[in-house]
C-alpha positions as CSV (number, residue, x, y, z in Angstrom):
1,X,0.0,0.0,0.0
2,X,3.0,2.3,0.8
3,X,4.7,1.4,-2.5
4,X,1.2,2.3,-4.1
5,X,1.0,5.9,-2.6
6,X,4.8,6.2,-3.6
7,X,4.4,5.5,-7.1
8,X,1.5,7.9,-7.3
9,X,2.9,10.5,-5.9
10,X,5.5,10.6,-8.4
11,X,3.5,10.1,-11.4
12,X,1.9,13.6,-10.4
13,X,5.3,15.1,-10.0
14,X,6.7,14.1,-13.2
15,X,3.5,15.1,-14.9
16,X,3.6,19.2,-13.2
17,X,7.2,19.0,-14.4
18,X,6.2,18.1,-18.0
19,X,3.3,20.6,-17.8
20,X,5.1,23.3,-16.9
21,X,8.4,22.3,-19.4
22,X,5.7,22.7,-22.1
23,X,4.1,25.9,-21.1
24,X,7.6,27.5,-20.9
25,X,8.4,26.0,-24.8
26,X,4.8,27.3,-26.5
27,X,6.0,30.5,-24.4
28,X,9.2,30.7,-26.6
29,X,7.6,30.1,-29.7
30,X,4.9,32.9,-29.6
31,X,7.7,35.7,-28.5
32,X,7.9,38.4,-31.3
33,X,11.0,38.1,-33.3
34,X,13.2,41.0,-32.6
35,X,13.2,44.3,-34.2
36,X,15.4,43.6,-37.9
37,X,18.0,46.0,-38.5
38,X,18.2,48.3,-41.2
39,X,19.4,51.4,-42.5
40,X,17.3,54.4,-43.6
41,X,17.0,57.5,-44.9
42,X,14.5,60.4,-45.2
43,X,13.1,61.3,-48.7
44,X,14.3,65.0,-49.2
45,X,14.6,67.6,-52.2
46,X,17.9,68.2,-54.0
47,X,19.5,69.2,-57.3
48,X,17.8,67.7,-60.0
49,X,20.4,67.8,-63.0
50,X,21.1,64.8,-65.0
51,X,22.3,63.6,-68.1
52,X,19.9,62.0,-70.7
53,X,22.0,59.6,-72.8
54,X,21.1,59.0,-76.3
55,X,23.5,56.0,-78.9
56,X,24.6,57.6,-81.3
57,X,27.6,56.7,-84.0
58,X,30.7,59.3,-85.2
59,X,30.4,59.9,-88.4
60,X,32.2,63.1,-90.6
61,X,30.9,66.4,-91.5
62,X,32.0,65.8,-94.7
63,X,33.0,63.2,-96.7
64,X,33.8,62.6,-100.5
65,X,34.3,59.4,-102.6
66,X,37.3,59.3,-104.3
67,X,36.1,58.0,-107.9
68,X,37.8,58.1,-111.9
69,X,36.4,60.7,-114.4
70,X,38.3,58.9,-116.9
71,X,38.8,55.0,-118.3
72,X,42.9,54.4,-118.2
73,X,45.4,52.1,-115.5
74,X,46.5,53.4,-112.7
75,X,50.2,55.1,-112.5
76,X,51.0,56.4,-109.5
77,X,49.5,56.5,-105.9
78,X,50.9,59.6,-103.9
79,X,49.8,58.7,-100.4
80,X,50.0,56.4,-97.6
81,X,46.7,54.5,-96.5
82,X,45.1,56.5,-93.5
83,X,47.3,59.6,-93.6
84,X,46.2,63.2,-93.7
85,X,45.9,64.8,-96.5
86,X,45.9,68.5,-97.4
87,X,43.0,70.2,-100.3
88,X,45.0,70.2,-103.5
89,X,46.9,66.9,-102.6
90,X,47.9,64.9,-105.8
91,X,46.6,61.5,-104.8
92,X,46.7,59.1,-107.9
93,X,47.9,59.5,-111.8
94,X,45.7,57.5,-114.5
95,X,48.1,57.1,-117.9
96,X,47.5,60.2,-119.5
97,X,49.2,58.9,-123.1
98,X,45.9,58.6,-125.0
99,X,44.5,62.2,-123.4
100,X,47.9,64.1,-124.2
101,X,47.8,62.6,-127.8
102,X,44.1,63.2,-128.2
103,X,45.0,66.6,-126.9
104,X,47.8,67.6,-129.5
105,X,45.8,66.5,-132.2
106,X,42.9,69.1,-131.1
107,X,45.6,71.7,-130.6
108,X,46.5,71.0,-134.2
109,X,43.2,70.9,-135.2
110,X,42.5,74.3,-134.1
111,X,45.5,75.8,-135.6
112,X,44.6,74.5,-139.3
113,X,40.5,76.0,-138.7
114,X,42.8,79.4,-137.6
115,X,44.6,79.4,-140.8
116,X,41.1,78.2,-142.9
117,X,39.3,81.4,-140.8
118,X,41.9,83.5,-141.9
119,X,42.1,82.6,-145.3
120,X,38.1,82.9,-145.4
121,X,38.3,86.1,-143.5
122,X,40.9,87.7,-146.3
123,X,39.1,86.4,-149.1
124,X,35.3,87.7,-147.4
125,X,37.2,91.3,-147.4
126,X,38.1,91.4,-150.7
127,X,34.9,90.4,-152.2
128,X,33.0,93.2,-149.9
129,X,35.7,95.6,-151.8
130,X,34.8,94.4,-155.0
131,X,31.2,94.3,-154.3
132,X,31.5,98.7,-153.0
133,X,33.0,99.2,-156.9
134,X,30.7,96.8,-158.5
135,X,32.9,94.9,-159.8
136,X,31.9,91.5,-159.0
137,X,28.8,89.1,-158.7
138,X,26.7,89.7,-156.0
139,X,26.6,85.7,-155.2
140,X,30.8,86.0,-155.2
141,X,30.2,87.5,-152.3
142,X,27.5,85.9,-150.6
143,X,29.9,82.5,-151.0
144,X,32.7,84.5,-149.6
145,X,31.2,85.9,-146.5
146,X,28.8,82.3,-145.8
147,X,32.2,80.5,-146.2
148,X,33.9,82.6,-143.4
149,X,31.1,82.1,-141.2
150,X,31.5,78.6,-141.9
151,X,34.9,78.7,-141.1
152,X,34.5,80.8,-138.0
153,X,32.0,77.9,-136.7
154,X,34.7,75.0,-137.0
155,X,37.3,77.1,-135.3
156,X,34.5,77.3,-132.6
157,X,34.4,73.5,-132.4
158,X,37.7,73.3,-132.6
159,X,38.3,75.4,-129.6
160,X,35.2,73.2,-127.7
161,X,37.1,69.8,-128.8
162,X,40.2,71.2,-127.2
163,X,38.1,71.8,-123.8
164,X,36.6,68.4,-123.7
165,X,40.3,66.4,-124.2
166,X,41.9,69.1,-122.2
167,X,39.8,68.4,-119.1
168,X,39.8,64.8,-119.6
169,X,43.9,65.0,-119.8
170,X,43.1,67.5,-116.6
171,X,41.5,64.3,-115.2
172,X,44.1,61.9,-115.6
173,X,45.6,63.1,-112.3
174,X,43.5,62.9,-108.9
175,X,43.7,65.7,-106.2
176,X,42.5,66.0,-102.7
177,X,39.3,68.0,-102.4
178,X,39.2,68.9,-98.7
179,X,41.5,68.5,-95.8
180,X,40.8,65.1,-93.5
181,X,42.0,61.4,-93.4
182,X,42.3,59.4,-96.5
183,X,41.3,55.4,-96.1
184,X,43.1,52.4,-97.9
185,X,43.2,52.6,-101.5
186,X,40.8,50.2,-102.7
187,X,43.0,49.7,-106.2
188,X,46.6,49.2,-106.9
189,X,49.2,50.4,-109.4
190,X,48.5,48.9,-112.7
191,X,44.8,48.5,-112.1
192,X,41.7,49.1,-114.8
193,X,39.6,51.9,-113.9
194,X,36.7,53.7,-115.4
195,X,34.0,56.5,-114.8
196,X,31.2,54.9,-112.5
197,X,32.7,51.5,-111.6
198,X,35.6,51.9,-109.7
199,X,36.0,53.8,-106.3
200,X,39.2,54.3,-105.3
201,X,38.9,55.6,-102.1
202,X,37.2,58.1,-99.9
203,X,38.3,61.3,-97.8
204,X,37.0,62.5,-94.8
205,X,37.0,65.6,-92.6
206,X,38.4,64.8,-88.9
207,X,37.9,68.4,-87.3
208,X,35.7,68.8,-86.4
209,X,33.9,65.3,-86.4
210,X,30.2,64.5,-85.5
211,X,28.0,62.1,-84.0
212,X,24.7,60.9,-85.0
213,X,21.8,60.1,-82.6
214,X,18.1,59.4,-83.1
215,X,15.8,61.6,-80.9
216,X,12.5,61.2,-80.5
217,X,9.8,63.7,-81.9
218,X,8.9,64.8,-78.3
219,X,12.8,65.7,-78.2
220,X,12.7,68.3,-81.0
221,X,12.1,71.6,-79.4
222,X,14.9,70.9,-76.9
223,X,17.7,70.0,-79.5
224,X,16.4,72.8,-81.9
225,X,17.1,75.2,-78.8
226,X,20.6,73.7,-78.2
227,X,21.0,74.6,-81.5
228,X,20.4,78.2,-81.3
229,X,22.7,79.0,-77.9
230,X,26.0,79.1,-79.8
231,X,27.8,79.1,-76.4
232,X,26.1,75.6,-75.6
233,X,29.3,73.7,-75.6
234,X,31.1,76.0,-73.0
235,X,29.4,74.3,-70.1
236,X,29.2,70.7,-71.2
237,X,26.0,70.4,-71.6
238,X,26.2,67.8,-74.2
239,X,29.3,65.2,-74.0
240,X,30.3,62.2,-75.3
241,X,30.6,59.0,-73.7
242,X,33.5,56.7,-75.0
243,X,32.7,53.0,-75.6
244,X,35.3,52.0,-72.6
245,X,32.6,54.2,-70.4
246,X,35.4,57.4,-70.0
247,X,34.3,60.5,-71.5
248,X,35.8,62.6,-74.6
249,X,37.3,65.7,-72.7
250,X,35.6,68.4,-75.8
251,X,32.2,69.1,-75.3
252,X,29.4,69.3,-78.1
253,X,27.4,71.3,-79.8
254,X,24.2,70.9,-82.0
255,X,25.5,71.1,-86.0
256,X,22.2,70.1,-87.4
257,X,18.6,69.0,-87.0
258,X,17.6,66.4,-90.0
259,X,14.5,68.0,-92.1
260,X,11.7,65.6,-91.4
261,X,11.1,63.1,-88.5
262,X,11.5,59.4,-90.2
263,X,7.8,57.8,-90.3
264,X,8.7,54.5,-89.7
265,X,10.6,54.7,-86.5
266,X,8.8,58.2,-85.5
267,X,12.6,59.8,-84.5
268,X,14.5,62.8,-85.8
269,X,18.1,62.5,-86.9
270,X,20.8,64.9,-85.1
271,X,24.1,65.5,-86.0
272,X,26.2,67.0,-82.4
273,X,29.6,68.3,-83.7
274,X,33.0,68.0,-81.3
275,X,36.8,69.3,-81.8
276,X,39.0,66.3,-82.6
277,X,42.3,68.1,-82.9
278,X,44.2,64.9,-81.8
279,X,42.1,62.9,-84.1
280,X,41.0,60.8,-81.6
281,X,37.5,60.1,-82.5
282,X,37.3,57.9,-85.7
283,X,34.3,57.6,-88.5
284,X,32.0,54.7,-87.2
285,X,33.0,54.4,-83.3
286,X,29.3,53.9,-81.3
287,X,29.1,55.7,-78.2
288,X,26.3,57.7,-76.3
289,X,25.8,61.8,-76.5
290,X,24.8,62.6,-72.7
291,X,23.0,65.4,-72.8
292,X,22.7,67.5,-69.7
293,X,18.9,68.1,-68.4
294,X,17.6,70.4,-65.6
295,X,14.5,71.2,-64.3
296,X,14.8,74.3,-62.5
297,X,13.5,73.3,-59.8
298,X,14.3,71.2,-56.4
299,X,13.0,67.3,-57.0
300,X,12.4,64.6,-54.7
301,X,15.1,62.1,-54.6
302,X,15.8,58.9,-52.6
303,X,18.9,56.5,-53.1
304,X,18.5,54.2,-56.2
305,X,19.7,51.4,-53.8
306,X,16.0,51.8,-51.7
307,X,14.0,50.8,-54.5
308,X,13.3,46.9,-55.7
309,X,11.9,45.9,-58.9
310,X,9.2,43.6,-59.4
311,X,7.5,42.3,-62.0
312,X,8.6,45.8,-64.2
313,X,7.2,47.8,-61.3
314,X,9.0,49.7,-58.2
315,X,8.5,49.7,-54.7
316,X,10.7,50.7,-51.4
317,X,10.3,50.4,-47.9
318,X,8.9,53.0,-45.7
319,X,9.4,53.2,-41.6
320,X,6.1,54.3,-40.7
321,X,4.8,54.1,-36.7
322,X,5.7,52.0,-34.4
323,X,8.8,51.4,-36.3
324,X,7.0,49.1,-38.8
325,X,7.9,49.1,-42.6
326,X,4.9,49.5,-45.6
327,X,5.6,48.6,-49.0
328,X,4.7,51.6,-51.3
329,X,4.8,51.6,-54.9
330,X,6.7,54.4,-56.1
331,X,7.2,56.2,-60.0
332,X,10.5,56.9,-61.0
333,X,11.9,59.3,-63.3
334,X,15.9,59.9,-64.1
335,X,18.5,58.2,-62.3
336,X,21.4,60.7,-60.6
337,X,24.3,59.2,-59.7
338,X,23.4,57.2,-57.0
339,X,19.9,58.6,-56.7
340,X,16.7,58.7,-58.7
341,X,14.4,60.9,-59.2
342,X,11.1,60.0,-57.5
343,X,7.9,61.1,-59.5
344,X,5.1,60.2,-57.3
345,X,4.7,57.6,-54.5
346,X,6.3,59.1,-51.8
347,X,6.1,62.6,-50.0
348,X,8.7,64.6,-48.8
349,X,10.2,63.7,-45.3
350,X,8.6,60.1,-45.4
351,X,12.2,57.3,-44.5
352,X,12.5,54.9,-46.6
353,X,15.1,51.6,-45.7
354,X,18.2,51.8,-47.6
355,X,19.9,48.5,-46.6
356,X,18.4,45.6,-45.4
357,X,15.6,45.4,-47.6
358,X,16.1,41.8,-48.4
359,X,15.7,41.1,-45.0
360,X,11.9,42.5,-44.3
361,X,8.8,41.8,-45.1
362,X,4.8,43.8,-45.0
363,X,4.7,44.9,-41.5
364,X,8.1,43.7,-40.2
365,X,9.3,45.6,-37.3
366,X,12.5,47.5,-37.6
367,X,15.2,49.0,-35.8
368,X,16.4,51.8,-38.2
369,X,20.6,52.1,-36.8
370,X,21.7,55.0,-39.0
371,X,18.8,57.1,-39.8
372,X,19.8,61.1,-41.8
């Protein structure tokens, strides 16, 4: 009976200690979790000018194809491939053997229709002498005076034929037209060439050189007023951005706007002119015109690393009482540096979480631990 009472008294001791081991454990797993911690800042105004950057590819003011005006073989090449060249350059000799001969026979030409006119001319003068003492036929001298008008005309023709061989002799030797870089011959010495078919190279201006960038039609107005402040490029307002990401040390300005927006794509062609004095830009690099933008006015503007993108939409973080975080869907316009711009969403003194955001949740608690 004593055993009995034993054993049941111990039976209810072990169970109160079991009860009360399990109160304590449910007790530990309803605690809050503590307060995560985060940093945050508060959403304030500041200077709200940024760059707008638009691709865009260098290409020259001006350039010229280098073609024949006249069918012969190549003589002589008076360059090196990629070299400046100066206006007035010789640059390649055709064989000029047919033109000089072709040329001498038209001088020749001419000189015999001279001595023809001049015959004509003395034989006209005294017919019309003759004909003031009436002592010759009337059609005498109509013959006379029709065959020196005759004659005139061939000298005339004469004189044209000499033109014609003389500019195609001209031709036979290839000059520079403008100042800039010349490419790699595209023929050798001893090539076939002729009017229309062959190009043999092509020259283009290196200073100042250009960049084109589509804009679109929304972006005309501003570019046609870059165009008009002369004194644009003093202040950088439009750069260019170098395909390893550094940036050409010469500023921009607007050269020209195209004439008509391009239906298909609905943009406007721009041409932004730079100084290349060390010819460091080259025809056909891509890079990216930044052009600076400003809108007069204090923005609101929260750190770029707040926001998180989902699904093509943006949202941060905001502390709100009781030091729990709301998600708020925000609108943003131009990033700046390591801000954006925000558009609407937030208001003006509201904190958003900066670091930690991968960490919280709807309603988390927080313990913001460097707060500005």
């Amino acid at each position: 009976m004593k055993q009995s009472i034993n054993l049941a008294i111990a039976g209810a001791v072990l169970t109160i200690s079991l009860a009360a081991c399990g109160g304590k454990k449910d007790e530990q797993q309803q605690a809050p979790p503590p307060p995560t911690a985060v940093s945050a800042v508060k959403v304030e105004k500041g200077n709200a000018t940024y760059y707008d950057q638009f691709p865009a590819t260098v290409t020259a003011l001006v350039e010229v194809e280098i073609q024949p005006q006249v069918s012969g073989n190549i003589t002589g090449i008076f360059f090196q491939d990629g070299q400046q060249v100066r206006k007035g350059q010789k640059l390649y000799t055709i064989d000029p053997q047919q033109y000089r001969a072709g040329y001498d026979q038209a001088v020749a030409n001419l000189n015999v229709q001279k001595a023809n006119l001049n015959r004509a001319q003395k034989d006209a003068d005294r017919y019309n002498t003759l004909a003031q003492q009436d002592a010759v036929a009337k059609q005498l001298v109509d013959n006379a005076n029709a065959s020196l008008e005759a004659t005139r005309m061939q000298v005339e023709a004469a004189q044209a034929t000499i033109r014609q061989v003389g500019t195609n002799l001209k031709y036979t030797t290839i000059y520079a037209p403008l100042d800039g870089t010349i490419g790699i011959s595209q023929v050798r010495l001893g090539a076939a060439v002729a009017p229309g078919s062959s190009l043999l190279n092509t020259i283009s201006s290196d200073n100042p050189i250009a960049a084109d960038l589509q804009v679109d039609a929304s972006e005309i107005p501003r570019f046609l007023k870059l165009q008009s402040q002369k004194s644009v490029g003093r202040d950088s307002t439009l750069v260019l951005a170098m395909p390893d990401g550094s940036t050409y040390k010469y500023p921009g300005t607007v050269r020209i706007v195209d004439r008509a927006v391009d239906p298909q794509t609905g943009t406007l062609r721009v041409r932004v002119a730079f100084p290349n004095p060390d010819k460091e830009l080259k025809v056909g690099i891509n890079a990216n015109v930044r052009v600076k933008n400003s809108t007069g006015q204090p923005q609101v503007l929260i750190p770029y690393q707040s926001v998180t993108e989902q699904m093509s939409e943006y949202f941060v973080f905001v502390v709100g009482d009781s030091s729990k975080v709301t998600q708020k869907k925000v609108t943003l316009g131009a990033r700046i540096n390591d801000k954006v711009i925000l558009k609407d969403g937030l208001k003006e003194g509201e904190t958003v979480v900066t670091e930690g955001t991968q960490k919280i949740r709807e309603g988390a608690k927080v313990r913001v631990t460097n707060s500005k």
